[in-house]
Steps between C-alpha positions, in 0.01 A plus 500: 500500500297811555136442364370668211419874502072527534309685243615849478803484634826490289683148450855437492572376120739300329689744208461236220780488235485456137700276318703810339554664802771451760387498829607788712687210741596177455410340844651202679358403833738272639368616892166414390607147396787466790364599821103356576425595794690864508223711298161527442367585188332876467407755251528846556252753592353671176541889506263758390755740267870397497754761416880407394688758726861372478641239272861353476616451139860452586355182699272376278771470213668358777184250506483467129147669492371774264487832692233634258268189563530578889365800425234401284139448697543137519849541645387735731180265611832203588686728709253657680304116541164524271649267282668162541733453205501165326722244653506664868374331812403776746586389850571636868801378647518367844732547764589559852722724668627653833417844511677674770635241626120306549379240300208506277467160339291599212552840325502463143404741189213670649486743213729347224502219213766367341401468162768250413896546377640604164837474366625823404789559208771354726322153569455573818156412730313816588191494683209794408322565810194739569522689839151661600272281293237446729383252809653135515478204754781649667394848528381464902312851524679707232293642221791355216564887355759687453491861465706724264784670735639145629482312206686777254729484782550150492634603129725792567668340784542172297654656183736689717606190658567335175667803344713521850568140420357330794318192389097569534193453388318727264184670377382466148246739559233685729143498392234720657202352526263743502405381880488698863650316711447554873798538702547839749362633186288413198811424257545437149552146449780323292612161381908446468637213284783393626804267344687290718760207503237306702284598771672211707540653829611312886137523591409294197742244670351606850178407358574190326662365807144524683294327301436121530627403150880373630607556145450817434803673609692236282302571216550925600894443546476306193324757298733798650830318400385439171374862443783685719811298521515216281883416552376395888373156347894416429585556879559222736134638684336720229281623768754599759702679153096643445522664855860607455409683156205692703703572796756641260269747308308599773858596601546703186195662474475613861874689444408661154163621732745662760725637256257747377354560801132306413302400814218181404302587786310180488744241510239236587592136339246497284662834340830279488520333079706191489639649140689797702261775381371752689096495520277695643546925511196573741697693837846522311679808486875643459685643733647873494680559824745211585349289801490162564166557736302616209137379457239624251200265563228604738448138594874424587453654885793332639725521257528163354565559120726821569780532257779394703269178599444398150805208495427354778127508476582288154689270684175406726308446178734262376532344825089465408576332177763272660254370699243370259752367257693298801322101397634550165881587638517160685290253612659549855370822676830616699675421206262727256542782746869494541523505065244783548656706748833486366312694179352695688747636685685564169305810453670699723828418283321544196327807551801685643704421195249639260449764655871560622568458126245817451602723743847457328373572179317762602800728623704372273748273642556170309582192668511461860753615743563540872345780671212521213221402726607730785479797183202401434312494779673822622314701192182304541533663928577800394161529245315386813642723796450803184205371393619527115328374186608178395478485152606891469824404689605213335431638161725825617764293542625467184540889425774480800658339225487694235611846737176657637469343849253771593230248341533276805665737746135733488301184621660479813417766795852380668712521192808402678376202614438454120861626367681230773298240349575611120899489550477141648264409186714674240827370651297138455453580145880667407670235246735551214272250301154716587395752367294712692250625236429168387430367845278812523313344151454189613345585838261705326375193322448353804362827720192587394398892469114417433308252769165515568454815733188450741376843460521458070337186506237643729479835286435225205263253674275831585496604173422226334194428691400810392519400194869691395744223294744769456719508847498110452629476207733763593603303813541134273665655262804658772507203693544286146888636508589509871873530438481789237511856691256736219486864533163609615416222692698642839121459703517108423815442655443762812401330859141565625463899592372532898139594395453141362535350864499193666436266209274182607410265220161210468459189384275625269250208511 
């Protein structure tokens, strides 16, 4: 634990709770009492003046917590880590991870605490995590800040994940700190509190799997099925089901990602949850103009986290886990990695039906039949060799239907190309039992008009480090109702223009 502040300094305190008064959360800390040997208790950093910037009421009903109190100073002092509220038990995670395809065997929260797990009005586990709270034992040579732009990012590109329904992570708020923080620049600094299934990740397992306690990856697997996929205790091998269950939301997730055109950029294992979540918004970005080559991240030189590289870069990962969990599939190694590769190869199968299952949804044609593939991936060429907006197009699609075809028709510089393409997919969709403005209703609900557009996020981000909430705001609010085309908001749902550029995005560490 970190020693006490020294005269004049600020301590980290402990909100204390009368008997009349609820507690803002009811905290459990079953990670805490799980999994020695994976942690190591902290505190956060105090901060001089902390400043509520953003704060999520729809997901702290969600949590069961007052709003109001949040807001309050002593709410405020939780979130942004000047307080320790009474029942949590601060602590920096450790794990591993292969980052770019290298090892590092000890990683870890270098500038986050989990401060321990709630149950929100569903019953289910949710842990409340601080992200820029300081220095930790893992923190190598980082300072342990955040700054504003990255971590209000965090937010808007996690609530438009969960409002595109892609399973995520999210922010319960961004507090400024009233901090410079050095970076390229002296930068306002920021604390996010983030909510997550778990912060279980494959380079918690990578971790675990190092050290020279042989049962801690039991005790991890253990831990994960009980959290994450209870029903794998009933299988025959509860941790070859456990595996199974990740491989097959990894699967998931990674389609519902390339269905809306979202690029990680960091794909790293120990940005990988075991839940199925995504984590982790640092380099991310969405793509405009349809091409499986596209990369946003300034680190990513080569290539390796492009969009088009995103399924089979979650494949390795797995691969990653598979290989840390193999004592606990059998006792006898080349029969553990036959049981593992057999999984593991399943994610091909997998992933290609979810997101086969998409692409059909997306243009509106049911259940599967021959010659759907070759459709597909004939519109997906043609967005590449025109270099057409991906969500623009798809969302066009569905005014075909309803008579104006000019919607789609104007994105394409070769509309002929565009027209042969339309008969074939409108002769698909001709039945007696269809009706064409209904399949044009239901692909809206799965189309989105409103994603996160790089150059509104940035226009945002810039703002609000300047201290303007409004474009934010403006920007949460549009990206709240992703499938409901508003008048006014035409800018939101426009591509880049070509004075925004080449668009690179950070880590923002």
């Amino acid at each position: 634990m970190r020693p006490a502040a020294k005269e004049g300094t600020t301590a980290v305190t402990t909100v204390e709770v009368s008997v009349a008064v609820r507690p803002l959360f009811e905290f459990d800390n079953s990670f805490v009492r799980d999994l020695l040997g994976l942690y190591e208790p902290w505190e956060a950093a105090p901060v001089p003046t902390p400043r509520l910037l953003a704060l999520n009421e729809e997901l702290a009903t969600e949590l069961g917590v007052d709003a109001n109190g949040l807001r309050a100073p002593d709410g405020v002092a939780v979130l942004v880590g000047n307080a320790t509220p009474l029942g949590a038990l601060p602590v920096a995670q450790a794990y591993a991870g292969h980052q770019f395809g290298g090892f590092s065997p000890r990683l870890g929260d270098g500038r986050a605490l989990l401060l321990g797990e709630v149950l929100d009005v569903h019953g289910r586990r949710r842990d409340l995590h601080l992200k820029g709270s300081g220095r930790t034992p893992f923190a190598r040579s980082g300072d342990g800040k955040a700054v504003v732009g990255p971590m209000l990012r965090e937010y808007v590109i996690g609530e438009a994940m969960h409002s595109l329904g892609i399973p995520t992570t999210r922010a319960l708020a961004v507090v400024a700190t009233g901090e410079k923080i050095a970076r390229d620049s002296m930068l306002p600094g920021a604390v996010l509190t983030r909510v997550a299934a778990s912060h279980l990740r494959v380079g918690t397992f990578e971790y675990a799997a190092t050290q020279d306690d042989p049962t801690l990856v039991r005790r991890l697997a253990d831990y994960a099925i009980a959290r994450h996929y209870p029903h794998a205790v009933e299988a025959e091998n509860p941790y070859l089901a456990f595996f199974e269950d990740v491989v097959d939301a990894q699967a998931s997730l990674v389609a519902r990602w390339m269905l809306v055109g979202f690029i990680h950029g960091v794909m790293n294992t120990d940005n990988m949850t075991i839940s199925g979540e995504t984590i982790d918004f640092g380099p991310c970005a969405f793509m405009d103009e349809f091409d499986p080559a596209t990369v946003f991240s300034s680190i990513d030189h080569d290539g390796r986290y492009a969009y088009g590289n995103q399924p089979q870069i979650a494949q390795w990962n797995l691969a990653r886990l598979a290989e840390t969990l193999l004592p606990l599939f059998d006792a006898e190694p080349d029969t553990a990695v036959a049981a593992a590769t057999d999984v593991l190869q399943s994610f091909t199968d997998r992933y290609h039906g979810y997101w086969g299952n998409g692409m059909r949804a997306k243009l509106g044609l049911g259940d599967a039949q021959p010659g759907d593939g070759e459709l597909i991936d004939d519109l997906l060429g043609l967005l590449q060799v025109q270099r057409v907006d991906f969500t623009s197009c798809f969302r066009a699609l569905s005014s075909s239907l309803r008579g104006d075809a000019t919607r789609a028709r104007s994105l394409f510089v070769e509309c002929s190309t565009f027209d042969m393409w339309a008969v074939r997919w409108q002769a698909r969709l001709s039945s007696p039992t269809r009706d064409p403005q209904a399949i044009a209703q239901t692909m809206d609900q799965t189309n989105p008009v409103y994603i996160p557009r790089n150059h509104k996020v940035e226009e945002a981000l810039s703002a609000a480090s300047d201290g303007d909430l409004g474009p934010l705001q403006r920007l949460l609010n549009v990206l709240a109702q992703p499938f409901a085309e508003r008048p006014g908001l035409e800018p939101y749902a426009a591509p880049a223009p070509p004075s925004f550029g080449p668009y690179r995005t950070f880590c923002g560490t």
